[in-house]
N, C-alpha and C positions, 0 to 999 in steps of 0.2 A: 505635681504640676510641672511640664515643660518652661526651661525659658522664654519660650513664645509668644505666652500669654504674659510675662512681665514684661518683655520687651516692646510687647504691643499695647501696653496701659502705659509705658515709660513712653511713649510716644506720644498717645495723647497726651500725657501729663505736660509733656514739652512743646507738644502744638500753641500755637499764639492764635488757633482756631476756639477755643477752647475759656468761656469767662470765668468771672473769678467765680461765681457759683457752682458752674460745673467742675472746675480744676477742683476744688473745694469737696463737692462730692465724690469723684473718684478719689482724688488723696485720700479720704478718710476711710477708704476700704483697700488702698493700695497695698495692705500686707495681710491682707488675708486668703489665703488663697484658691479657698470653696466658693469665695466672691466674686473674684478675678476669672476663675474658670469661668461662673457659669455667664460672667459679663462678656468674656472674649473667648471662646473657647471656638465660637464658630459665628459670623454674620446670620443676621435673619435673613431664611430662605424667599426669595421674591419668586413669586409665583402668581396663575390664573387672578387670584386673589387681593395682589400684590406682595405688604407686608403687613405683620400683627404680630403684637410681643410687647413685654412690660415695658415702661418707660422710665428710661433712666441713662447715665452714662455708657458704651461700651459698643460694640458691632452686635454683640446681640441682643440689644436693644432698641425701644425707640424714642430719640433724639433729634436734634434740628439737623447736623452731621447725617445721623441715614437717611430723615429726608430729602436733603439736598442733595445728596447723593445720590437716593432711588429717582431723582427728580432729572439730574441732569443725564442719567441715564437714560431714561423715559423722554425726556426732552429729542436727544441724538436718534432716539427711535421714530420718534414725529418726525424731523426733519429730514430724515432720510426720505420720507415720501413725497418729499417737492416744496417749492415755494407754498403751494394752493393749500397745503396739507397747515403749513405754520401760520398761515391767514385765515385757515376757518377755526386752530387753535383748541384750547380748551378749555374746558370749564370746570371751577374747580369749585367743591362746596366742604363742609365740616358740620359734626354733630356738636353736642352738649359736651365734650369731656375734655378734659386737665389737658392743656398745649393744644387743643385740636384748632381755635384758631391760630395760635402761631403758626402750627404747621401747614395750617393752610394758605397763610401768608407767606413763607417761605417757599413753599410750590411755588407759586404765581412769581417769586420772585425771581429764581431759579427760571422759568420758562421764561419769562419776558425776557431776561437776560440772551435767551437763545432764540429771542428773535420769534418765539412762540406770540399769538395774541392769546390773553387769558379774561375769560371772565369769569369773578369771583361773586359770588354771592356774598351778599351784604352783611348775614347772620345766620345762624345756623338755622339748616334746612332738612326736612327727610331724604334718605337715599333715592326712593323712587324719582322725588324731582330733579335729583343730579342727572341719573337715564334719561326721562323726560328731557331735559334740559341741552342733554348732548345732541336728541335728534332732532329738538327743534329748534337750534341754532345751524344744526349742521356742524357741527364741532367733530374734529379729528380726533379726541378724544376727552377723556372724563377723569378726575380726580378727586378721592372722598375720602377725608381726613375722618376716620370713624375703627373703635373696634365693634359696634353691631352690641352687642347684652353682656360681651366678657367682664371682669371685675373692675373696677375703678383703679389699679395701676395700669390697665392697658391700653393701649392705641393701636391705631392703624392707616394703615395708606391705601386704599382701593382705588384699582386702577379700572377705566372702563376702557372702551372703544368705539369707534364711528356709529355702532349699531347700537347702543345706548347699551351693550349687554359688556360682561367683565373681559377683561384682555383674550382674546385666542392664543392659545398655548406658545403658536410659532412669534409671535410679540412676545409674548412674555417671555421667552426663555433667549432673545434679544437683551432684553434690558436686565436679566440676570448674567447674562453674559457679558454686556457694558460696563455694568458694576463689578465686576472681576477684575475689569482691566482699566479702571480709573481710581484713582488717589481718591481716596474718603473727602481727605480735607483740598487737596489742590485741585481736582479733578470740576468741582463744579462752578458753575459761572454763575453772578448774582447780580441783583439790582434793586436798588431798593423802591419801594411802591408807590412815593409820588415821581421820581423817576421816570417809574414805564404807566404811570398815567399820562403825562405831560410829551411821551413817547407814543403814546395812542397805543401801547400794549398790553394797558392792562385796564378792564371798566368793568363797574360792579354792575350788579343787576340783584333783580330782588323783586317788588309786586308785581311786574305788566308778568315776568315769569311765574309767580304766584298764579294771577288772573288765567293763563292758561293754561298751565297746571290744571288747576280747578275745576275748569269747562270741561276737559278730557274725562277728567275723575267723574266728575256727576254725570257725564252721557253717559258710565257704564250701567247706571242704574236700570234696571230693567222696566220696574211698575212704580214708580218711587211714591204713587199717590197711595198707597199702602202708609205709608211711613206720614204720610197728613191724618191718613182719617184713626190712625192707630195714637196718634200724638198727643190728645187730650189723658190719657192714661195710660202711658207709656213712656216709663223715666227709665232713663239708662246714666250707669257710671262711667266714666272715664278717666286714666290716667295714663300719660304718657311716660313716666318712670323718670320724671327732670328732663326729657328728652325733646328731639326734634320733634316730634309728633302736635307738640303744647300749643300750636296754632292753628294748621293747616286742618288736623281732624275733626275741631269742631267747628273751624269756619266747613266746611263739608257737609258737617250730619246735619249744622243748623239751615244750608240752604237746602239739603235735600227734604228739609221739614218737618224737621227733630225738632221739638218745641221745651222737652224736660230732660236738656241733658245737662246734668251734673260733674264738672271735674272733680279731681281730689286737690283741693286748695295748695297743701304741701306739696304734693308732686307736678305740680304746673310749674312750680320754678327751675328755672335750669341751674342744674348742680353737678360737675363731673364726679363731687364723691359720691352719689345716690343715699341720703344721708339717711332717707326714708325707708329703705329697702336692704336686707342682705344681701340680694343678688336681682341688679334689671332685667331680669330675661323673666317676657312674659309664660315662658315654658315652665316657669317654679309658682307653685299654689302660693305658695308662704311670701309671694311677693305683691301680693292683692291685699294683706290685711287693712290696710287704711280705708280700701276700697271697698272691702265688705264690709267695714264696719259704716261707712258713709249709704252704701247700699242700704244694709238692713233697715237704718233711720229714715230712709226717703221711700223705702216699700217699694226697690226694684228688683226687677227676677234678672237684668243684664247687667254685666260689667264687660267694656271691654279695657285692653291695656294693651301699649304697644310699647315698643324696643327704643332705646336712646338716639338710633339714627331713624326709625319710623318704618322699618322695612318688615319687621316680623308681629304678628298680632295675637293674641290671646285671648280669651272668653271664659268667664265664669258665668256661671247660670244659678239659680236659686232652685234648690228641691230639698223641703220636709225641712224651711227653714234655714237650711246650711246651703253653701255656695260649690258649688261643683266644677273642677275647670273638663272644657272642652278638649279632646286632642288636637294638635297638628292635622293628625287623622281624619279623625272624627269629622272637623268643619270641614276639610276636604270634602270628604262624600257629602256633607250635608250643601254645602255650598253649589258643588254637582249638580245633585238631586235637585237644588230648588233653582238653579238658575236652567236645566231643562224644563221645568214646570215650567218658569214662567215667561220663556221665550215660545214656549208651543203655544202658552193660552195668549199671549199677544200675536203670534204670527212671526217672528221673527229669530226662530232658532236658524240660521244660514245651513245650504247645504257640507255635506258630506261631512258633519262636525263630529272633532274631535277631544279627548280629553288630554293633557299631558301629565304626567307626572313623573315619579325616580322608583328606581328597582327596589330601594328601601321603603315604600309606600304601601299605605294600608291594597291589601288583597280587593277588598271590596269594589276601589273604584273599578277592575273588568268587572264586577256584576253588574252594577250599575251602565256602564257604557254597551254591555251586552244586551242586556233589556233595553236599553232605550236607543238603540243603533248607533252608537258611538261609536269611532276607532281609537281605541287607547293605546298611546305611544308610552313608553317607557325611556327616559335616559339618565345617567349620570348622575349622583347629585347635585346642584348647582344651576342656578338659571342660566348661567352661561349658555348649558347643554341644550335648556330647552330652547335660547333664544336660535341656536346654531338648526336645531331642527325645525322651528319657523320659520327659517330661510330657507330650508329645504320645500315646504308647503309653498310659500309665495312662488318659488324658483319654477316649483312643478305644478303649479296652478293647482295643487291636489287638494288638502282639507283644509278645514276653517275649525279652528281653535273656539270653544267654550271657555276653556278655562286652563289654566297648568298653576298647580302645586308641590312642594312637597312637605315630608312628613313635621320638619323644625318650623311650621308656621307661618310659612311663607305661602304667598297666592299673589295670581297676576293673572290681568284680563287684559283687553285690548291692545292697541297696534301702537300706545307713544309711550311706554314705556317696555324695557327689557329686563329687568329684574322686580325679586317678590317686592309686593307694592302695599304698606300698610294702610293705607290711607283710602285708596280704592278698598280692600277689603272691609273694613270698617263700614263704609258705605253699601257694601253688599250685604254685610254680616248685619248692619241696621235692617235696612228694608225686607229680609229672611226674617230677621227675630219679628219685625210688626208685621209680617205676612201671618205667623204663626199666631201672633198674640191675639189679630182678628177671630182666631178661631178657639181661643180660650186653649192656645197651645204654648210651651216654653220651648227652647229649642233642645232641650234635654228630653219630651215630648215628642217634637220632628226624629230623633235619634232613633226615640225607643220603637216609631212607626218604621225606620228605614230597618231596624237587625230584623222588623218579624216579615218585612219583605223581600230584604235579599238574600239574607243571612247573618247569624253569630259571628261576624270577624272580631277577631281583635288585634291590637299592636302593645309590643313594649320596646323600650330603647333603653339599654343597660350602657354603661361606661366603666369599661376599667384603667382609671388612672393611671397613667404612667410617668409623673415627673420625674425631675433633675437631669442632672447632665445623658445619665445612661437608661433615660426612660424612651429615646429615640430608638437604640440598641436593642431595648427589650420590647418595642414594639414590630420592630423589625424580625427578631427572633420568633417571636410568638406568629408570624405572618408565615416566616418558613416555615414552618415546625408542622403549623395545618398545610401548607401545602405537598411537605414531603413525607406526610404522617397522618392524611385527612381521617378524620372518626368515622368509622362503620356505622355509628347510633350514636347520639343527641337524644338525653333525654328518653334512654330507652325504648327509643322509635327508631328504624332504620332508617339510614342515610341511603336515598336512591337516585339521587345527581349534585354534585358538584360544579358550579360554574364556577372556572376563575377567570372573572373580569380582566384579568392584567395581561394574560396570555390570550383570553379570546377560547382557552377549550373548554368545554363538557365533558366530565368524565363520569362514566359506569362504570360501577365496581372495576376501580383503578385502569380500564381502559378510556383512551380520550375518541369520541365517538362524533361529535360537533362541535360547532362554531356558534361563541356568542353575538347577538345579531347586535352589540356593540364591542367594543376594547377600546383600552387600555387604564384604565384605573385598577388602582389595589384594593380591591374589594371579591371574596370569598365568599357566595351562595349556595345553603345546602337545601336540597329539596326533600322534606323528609317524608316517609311513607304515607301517613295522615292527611297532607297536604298541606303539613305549615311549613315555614321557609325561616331557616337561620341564618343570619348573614353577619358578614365579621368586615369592621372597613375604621381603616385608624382613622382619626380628624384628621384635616386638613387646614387647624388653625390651633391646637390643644394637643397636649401631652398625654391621647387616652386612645384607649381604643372602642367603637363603637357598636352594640353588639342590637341587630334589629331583628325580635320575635315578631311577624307574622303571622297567626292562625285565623283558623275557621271551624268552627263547633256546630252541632244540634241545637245546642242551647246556650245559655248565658254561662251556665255551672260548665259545661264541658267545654268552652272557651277559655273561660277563668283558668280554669283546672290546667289545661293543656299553656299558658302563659305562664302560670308557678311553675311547673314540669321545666320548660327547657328553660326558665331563667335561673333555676339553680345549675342546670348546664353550663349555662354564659359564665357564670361564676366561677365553675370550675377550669376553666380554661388559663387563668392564671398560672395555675399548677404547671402549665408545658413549658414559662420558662423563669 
């Protein structure tokens, strides 16, 4: 280990920034120095996203210090855009987890100090209503103390923008640039919060925001009298995993005319250690057990479960007794599929409508938008992307959005909010399951009607882990290595196009032949002979790299079949570095 990183913990240890709690925690790892590295060895990256990373002392961590710091950064970047820009201010919210309201009171304090107006939420809220919240205050921008389903040592700072959707790159890489060139500890201005209440810059907000929230939410419903006449026999579970979700989901389902929904008593309380769960992300089966087991007892075929800040949802279903989870995928298309049904049998599917989704998305949604006259956009992952391309729609007067997903669980409908929206979905995903259950159907049932109509797709998402200090290096490696060494065959199937997303070419048989109809992201798509698609794209918030099968089968066996196949591929790619 360089002196660098002692000289920059000897620094903190001597800041008078710094309590006796936290002096106290770094001191006691001050001589180790696997510890010290991986504390200081480099700041957490601020990006689109903002930041994310475990909490604790150090620059690569997250602390009251990075916050203030990403803050007063963020702050100089509002201001730059004029008086008008620090008057309409922002709005800052936090989930369920360990410091998230501190940190959320440290923003507001930070901004009010710089002259920003802030308004904070009263208590911890879902992501989608921070969005919500930005557009319809009119707020200059948006701040979400939240790491989203990562472990309970983590946190995060999400930054949004005027359009309710996360920072546009040319921001963000401002305020990573801010932060470069200001003092950690001197650099930021502060004020404490009856202060800049008594200053008129800083006022909570909370129900009438609720109340409208709400109203948006339940217009997206399409037939929601589905969801009454289905209610007398039709119990569904719910948990929000301790999370934001614990209020706002069931005041929702109950006014859309849910009459037997059941929470999980344990999980309604907010707890940042998630004490119920090994991991909150409703993407893992094994994190439903309280929920199936409350299920089985009340005779329901649903469960849903949402994410600690409310923005990502999950679904298990009941078949042959045991609980089944839904994909990312999977509700995508079913979600699709039943919100064109039910906008056609009312009259009001809008013209020239569209689907959105990400390039790492199940294959199936072009079926579906093909048969039912859809135009299906692809971008990016990230709502960001999508919200960027429904500026381009309003801009060009051109289509009208259905729906946009992508594969991790996320869904977003209408016009006031810009990112995935758990809370709306939920409410769709209700009034779908009692569309179905009207007809003596589960939505595992809708599923198995949609593979015999448009076809066997399937998806899988592999991960390969890449921690500690030189798992950024070896993901980096592994990135080159495929692109200056791409495989002929995956899986024993020929390799017959290469996109690389970051460069923008198409290559044939190692000539570059086109242009991808987006760039710049690092992401790697092989188009293999069969028709399924391999693609390789590191996280953008985790130490792993993310490997996404796409196929398309005859059958269910030769779908399966061809997912085993190239996921021992994915596997092997380790081996390159």
């Amino acid at each position: 280990m360089t002196t660098d990183y002692r000289e920059l913990c000897r620094r903190w240890l001597d800041s008078p920034a710094l309590s006796e709690a936290e002096w106290r925690e770094l001191s006691a790892v001050a001589e180790n120095d696997d510890e010290l590295e991986s504390r200081f060895y480099a700041p957490l990256a601020f990006g689109t996203a903002g930041l994310r990373g475990v909490m604790g002392m150090g620059i690569n961590r997250m602390n009251i210090h990075v916050i203030r710091h990403a803050t007063q950064a963020f702050a100089e970047i509002i201001a730059a855009e004029g008086p008008e820009a620090c008057r309409a201010g922002v709005v800052v919210c936090y989930d369920c987890r360990i410091n998230s309201e501190l940190f959320a009171q440290e923003t507001a304090c930070v901004m009010a100090a710089n002259g920003i107006h802030v308004r904070l939420f009263d208590a911890m809220r879902p992501t989608p209503e921070l969005s919500f919240a930005v557009r319809y205050y009119g707020a200059t921008a948006g701040v979400n103390i939240t790491a989203s389903h990562n472990p309970p040592e983590y946190n995060g700072y999400k930054v949004y923008w005027s359009d309710g959707a996360q920072l546009p790159p040319p921001e963000a890489d401002a305020v990573a640039q801010r932060m470069r060139e200001l003092d950690i500890f001197t650099g930021p201005k502060r004020m404490e919060l009856d202060e800049a209440v008594k200053a008129g810059l800083l006022e909570y907000i909370g129900a009438e925001t609720d109340e409208a929230f709400l109203e948006r939410v339940l217009a997206q419903a399409v037939n929601p009298d589905v969801v009454r006449q289905a209610a007398a026999d039709f119990p569904v579970v719910y948990t929000p995993f301790h999370g934001a979700g614990r209020l706002l989901v069931p005041e929702a389902l109950h006014r859309l005319g849910l009459t037997q929904l059941h929470p999980v008593p344990e999980q309604m309380i907010p707890d940042g250690n998630f004490p119920t769960v090994k991991s909150p992300n409703p993407e893992n089966p094994e994190s439903f057990q309280l929920a199936e087991k409350l299920a089985a007892e009340l005779d329901a075929d649903l469960i849903i479960g949402t994410d600690p800040d409310s923005d990502r949802v999950g679904v298990m279903v009941r078949r042959e007794g045991k609980y089944v989870p839904i994909t990312g995928n999977q509700m995508g298309a079913l979600l699709l599929d039943y919100l064109i049904r039910a906008h056609r049998e009312r009259g009001t599917l809008p013209e020239n409508p569209s689907v959105i989704t990400t390039i790492v998305s199940s294959l199936m949604i072009d079926e579906i938008a093909a048969q039912n006259g859809l135009r299906c956009d692809r971008t990016f992952t990230g709502f960001k992307f999508m919200a960027e391309l429904l500026a381009e729609y309003e801009e060009q007067n051109s289509y009208n959005y259905v729906m946009a997903f992508e594969e991790s669980y996320g869904y977003m409908t209408g016009e006031f909010v810009r990112d995935k929206d758990a809370v709306t979905a939920s409410v769709l995903i209700t009034e779908m399951a009692a569309y179905f259950h009207l007809q003596g159907m589960t939505l595992l049932d809708a599923l198995d009607a949609m593979y015999t109509r448009y076809g066997w797709f399937g998806e899988k998402t592999l991960n390969l882990v890449m921690p500690g200090v030189d798992g950024l290096e070896r993901m980096q490696a592994l990135m080159a290595s495929l692109r200056s060494d791409p495989p002929a065959s995956l899986g024993g199937t020929a390799v017959t196009q290469m996109r690389d997303y970051l460069s923008g070419d198409i290559h044939v048989a190692g000539l570059v032949v086109d242009k991808t109809h987006i760039v710049g992201s690092n992401v790697l798509y092989f188009e293999l002979e069969d028709g399924s698609v391999f693609i390789v794209r590191p996280s953008g918030t985790e130490p792993k790299i993310k490997i996404y099968l796409l196929v398309r089968g005859e059958s269910a066996a030769e779908r399966d079949e061809r997912l085993t196949q190239y996921a021992q591929s994915a596997k092997e790619l380790e081996s390159r570095v």
